[in-house]
C-alpha positions as CSV (number, residue, x, y, z in Angstrom):
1,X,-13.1,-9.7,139.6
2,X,-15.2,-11.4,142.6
3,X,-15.2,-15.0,141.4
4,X,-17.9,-16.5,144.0
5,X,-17.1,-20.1,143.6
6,X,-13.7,-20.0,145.5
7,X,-16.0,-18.2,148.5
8,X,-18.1,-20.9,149.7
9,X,-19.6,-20.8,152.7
10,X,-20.2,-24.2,153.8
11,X,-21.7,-25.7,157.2
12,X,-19.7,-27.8,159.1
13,X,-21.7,-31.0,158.5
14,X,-20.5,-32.5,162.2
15,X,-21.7,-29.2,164.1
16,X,-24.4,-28.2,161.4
17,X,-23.7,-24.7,163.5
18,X,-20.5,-23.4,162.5
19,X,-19.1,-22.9,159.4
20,X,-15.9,-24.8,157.5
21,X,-13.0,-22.8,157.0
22,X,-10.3,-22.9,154.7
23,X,-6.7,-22.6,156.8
24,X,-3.6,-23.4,154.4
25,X,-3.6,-27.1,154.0
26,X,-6.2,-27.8,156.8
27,X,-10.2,-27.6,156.8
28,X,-11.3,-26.5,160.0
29,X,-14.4,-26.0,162.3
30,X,-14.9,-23.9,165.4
31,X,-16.4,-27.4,166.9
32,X,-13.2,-28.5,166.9
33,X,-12.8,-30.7,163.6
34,X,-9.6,-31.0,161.6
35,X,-9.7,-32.0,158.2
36,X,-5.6,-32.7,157.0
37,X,-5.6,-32.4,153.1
38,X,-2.3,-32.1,150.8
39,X,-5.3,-32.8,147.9
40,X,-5.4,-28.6,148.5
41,X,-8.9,-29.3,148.4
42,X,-10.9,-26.0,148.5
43,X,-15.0,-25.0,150.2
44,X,-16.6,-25.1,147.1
45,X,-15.7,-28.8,146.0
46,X,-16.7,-29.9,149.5
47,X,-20.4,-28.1,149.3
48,X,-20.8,-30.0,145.4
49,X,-19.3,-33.3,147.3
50,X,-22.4,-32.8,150.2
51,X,-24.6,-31.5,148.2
52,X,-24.0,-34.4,145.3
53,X,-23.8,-37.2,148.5
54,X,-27.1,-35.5,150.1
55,X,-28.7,-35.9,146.8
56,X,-27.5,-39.0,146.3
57,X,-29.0,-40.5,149.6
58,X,-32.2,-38.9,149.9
59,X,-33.1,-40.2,146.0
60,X,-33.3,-43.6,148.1
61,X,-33.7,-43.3,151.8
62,X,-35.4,-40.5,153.9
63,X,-33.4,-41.2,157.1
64,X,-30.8,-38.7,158.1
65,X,-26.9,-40.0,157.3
66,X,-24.4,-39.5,160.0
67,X,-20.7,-37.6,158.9
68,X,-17.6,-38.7,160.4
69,X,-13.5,-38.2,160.3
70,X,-11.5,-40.8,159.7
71,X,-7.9,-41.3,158.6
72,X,-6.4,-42.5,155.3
73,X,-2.9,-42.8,154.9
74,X,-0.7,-40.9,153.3
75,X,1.6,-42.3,150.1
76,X,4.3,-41.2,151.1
77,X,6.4,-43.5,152.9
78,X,9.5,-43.1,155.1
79,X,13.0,-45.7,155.2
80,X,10.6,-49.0,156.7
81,X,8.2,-48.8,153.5
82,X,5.6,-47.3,156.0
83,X,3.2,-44.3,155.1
84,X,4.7,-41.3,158.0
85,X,1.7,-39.1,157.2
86,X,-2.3,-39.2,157.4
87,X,-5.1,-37.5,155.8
88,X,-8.3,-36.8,157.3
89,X,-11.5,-38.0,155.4
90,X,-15.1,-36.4,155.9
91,X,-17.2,-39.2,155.5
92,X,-21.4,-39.7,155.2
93,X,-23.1,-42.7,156.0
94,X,-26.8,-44.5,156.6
95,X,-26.4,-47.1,158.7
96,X,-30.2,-47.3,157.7
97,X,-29.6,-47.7,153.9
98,X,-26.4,-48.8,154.4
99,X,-25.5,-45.8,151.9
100,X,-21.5,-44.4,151.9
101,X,-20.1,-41.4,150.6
102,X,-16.7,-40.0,150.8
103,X,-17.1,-35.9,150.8
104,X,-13.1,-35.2,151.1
């Protein structure tokens, strides 16, 4: 049976043109973003996480947030007690409002 929450499709909030897709453990975009996840993080939690973050910030502020990628890193560490790995984060911000939101 078609189960449509597992087939999101989500636009890539960087691009707004293009949209996400899902690619074994990495989020991708045409435009060239990379999102690393081991969370196995899948579309439809990351349009809630937007949509919840969009809602979130408009409730307060009418300016229009800005997304970015940054890196968090991993727990795993290797022989020095340092983390090997990194996982990309999609972050929204205002720098209006002063409003932050992790999406993934």
């Amino acid at each position: 049976m078609f189960n449509s929450q597992f087939d999101s499709t989500v636009i890539c909030p960087i691009c707004q043109k293009n949209n996400l897709e899902k690619t074994g453990s990495k989020i991708v975009c045409p435009c060239g973003i990379e999102l690393c996840d081991k969370r196995n993080v899948e579309l439809h939690q990351i349009e809630h996480s937007l949509s919840t973050a969009t809602d979130l910030h408009s409730s307060k502020c009418q300016q229009i947030p800005l997304f970015a990628i940054t890196e968090d890193f991993d727990d795993d560490s290797d022989d020095t007690g340092m983390s090997s790995a990194s996982l990309s984060m999609l972050m929204m911000q205002c720098n209006f409002c002063q409003f932050f939101y992790r999406i993934v």
